[in-house]
C-alpha positions as CSV (number, residue, x, y, z in Angstrom):
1,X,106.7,98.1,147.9
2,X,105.9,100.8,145.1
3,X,108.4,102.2,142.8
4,X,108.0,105.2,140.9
5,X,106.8,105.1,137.7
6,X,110.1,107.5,136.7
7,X,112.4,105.1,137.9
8,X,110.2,102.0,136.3
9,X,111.4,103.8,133.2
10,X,114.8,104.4,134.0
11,X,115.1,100.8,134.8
12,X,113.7,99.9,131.8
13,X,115.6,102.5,129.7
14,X,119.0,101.7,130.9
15,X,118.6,98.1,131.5
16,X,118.2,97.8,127.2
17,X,120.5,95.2,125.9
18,X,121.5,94.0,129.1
19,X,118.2,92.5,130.7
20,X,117.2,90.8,127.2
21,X,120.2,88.8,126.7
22,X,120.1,84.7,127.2
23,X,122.7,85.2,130.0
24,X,121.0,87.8,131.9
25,X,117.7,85.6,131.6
26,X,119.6,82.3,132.6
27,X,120.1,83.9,136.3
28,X,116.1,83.2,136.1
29,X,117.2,79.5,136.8
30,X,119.8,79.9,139.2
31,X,118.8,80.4,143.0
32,X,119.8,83.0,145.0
33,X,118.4,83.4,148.4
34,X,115.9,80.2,149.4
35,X,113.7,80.1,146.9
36,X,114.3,83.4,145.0
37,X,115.7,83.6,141.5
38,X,119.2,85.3,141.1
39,X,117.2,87.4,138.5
40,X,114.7,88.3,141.0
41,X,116.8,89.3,143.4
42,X,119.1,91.2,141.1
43,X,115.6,93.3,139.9
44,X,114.9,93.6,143.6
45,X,118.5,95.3,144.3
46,X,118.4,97.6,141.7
47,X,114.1,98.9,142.4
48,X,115.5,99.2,146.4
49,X,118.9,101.2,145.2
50,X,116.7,103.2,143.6
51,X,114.5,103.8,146.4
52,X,117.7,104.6,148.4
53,X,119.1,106.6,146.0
54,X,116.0,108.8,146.5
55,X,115.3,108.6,150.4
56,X,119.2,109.7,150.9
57,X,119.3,112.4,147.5
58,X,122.0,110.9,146.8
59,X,121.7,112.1,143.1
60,X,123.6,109.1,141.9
61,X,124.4,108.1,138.3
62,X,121.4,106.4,137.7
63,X,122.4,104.7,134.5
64,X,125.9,103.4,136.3
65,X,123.5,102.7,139.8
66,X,121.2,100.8,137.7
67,X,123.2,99.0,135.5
68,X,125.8,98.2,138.0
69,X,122.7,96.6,140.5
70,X,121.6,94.9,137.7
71,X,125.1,92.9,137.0
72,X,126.5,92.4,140.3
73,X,125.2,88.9,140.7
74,X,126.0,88.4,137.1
75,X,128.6,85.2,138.2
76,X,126.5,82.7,136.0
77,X,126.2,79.5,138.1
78,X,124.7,78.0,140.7
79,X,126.4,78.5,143.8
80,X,124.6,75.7,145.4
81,X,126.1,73.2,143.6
82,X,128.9,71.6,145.7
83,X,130.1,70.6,142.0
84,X,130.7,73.9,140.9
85,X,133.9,74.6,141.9
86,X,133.4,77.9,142.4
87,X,134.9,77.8,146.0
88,X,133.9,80.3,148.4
89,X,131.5,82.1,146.9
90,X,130.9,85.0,149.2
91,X,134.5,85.8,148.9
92,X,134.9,84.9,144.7
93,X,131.4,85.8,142.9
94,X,132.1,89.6,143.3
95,X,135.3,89.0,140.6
96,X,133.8,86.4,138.5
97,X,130.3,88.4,138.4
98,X,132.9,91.5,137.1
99,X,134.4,89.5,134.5
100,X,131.1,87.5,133.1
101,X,129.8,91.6,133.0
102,X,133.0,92.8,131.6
103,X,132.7,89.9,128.4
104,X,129.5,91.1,127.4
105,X,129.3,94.6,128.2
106,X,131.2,98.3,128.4
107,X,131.2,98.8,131.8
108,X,132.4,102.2,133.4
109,X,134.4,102.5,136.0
110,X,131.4,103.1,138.6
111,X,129.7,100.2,137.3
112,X,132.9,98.7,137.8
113,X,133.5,99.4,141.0
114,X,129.7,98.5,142.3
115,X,130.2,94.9,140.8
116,X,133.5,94.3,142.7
117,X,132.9,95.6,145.8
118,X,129.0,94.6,146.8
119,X,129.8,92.5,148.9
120,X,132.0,94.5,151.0
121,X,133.3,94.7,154.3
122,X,133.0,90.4,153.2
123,X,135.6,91.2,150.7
124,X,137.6,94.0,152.9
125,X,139.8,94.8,149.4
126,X,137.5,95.5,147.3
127,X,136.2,98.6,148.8
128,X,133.0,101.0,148.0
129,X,134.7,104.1,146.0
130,X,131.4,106.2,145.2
131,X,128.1,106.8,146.4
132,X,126.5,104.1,143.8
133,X,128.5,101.7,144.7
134,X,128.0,102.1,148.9
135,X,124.1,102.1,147.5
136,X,124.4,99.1,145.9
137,X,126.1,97.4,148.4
138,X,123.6,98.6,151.2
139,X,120.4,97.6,148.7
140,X,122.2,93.8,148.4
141,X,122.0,93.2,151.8
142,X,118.6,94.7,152.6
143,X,117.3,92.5,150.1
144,X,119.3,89.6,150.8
145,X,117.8,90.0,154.6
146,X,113.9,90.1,153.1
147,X,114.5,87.5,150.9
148,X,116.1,85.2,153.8
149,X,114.3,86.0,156.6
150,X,110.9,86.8,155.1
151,X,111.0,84.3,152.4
152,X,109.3,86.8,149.8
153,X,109.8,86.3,146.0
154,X,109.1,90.2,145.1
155,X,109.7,93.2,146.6
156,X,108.5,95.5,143.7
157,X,106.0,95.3,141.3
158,X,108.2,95.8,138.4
159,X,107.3,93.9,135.2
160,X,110.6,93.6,133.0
């Protein structure tokens, strides 16, 4: 899939100081989804939330939307690791991907609120509050379903 070369630079643009740090590039080691990286599929969320975001003119935040896309993975471990100890991670990595984020960076309250409730109706407290955040939390499962069922390692062409 194609994404537009405006929201290749909003990515780019707001993703500044986030994308570059050695925590953001660790999620390159940690896997997500078969065989795709968390970072991948974090880059993957935030093209196809930006795709939605423009099919549904939504006119969403797009710094919050894409910053908040970007981080709601941002848990820092790998989940496939029995020795973790992370528990159940559908239910937990929401919260512990809010507080890693919340460490490192000034989130706002839509970013916020995107981070802790992607993985809603899973986590049926943690409820979508704004249109970013249902976004977000639609984009994580369409690409969760690509990634799974169609075992592909890209869905943009997006070189970050």
């Amino acid at each position: 899939m194609t994404i537009s070369d405006q929201d290749k630079s909003y990515i780019k643009r707001y993703l500044t100081g986030v994308i570059d740090t050695p925590q953001a590039q660790s999620m390159k080691t940690f896997i997500q989804h078969g065989h795709i990286s968390t970072y991948t599929h974090v880059l993957n969320v935030v093209c196809m939330s930006c795709k939605v975001d423009e099919r549904l003119h939504a006119h969403s935040d797009k710094p919050s939307l894409i910053r908040g896309a970007f981080l709601h993975d941002f848990y820092l471990y790998d989940w496939h690791d029995p020795t973790s100890n992370e528990g159940l991670h559908g239910f937990k990595h929401p919260a512990r991907a809010l507080a890693k984020a919340q460490e490192m960076f000034t989130l706002n309250p839509t970013e916020q609120n995107i981070i802790i409730s992607h993985m809603w109706p899973l986590t049926i407290t943690h409820i979508p509050k704004c249109r970013e955040a249902v976004i977000v939390c639609l984009s994580d499962k369409l690409c969760a379903l690509y990634e799974t069922v169609l075992k592909d390692k890209c869905l943009f062409d997006i070189d970050l």
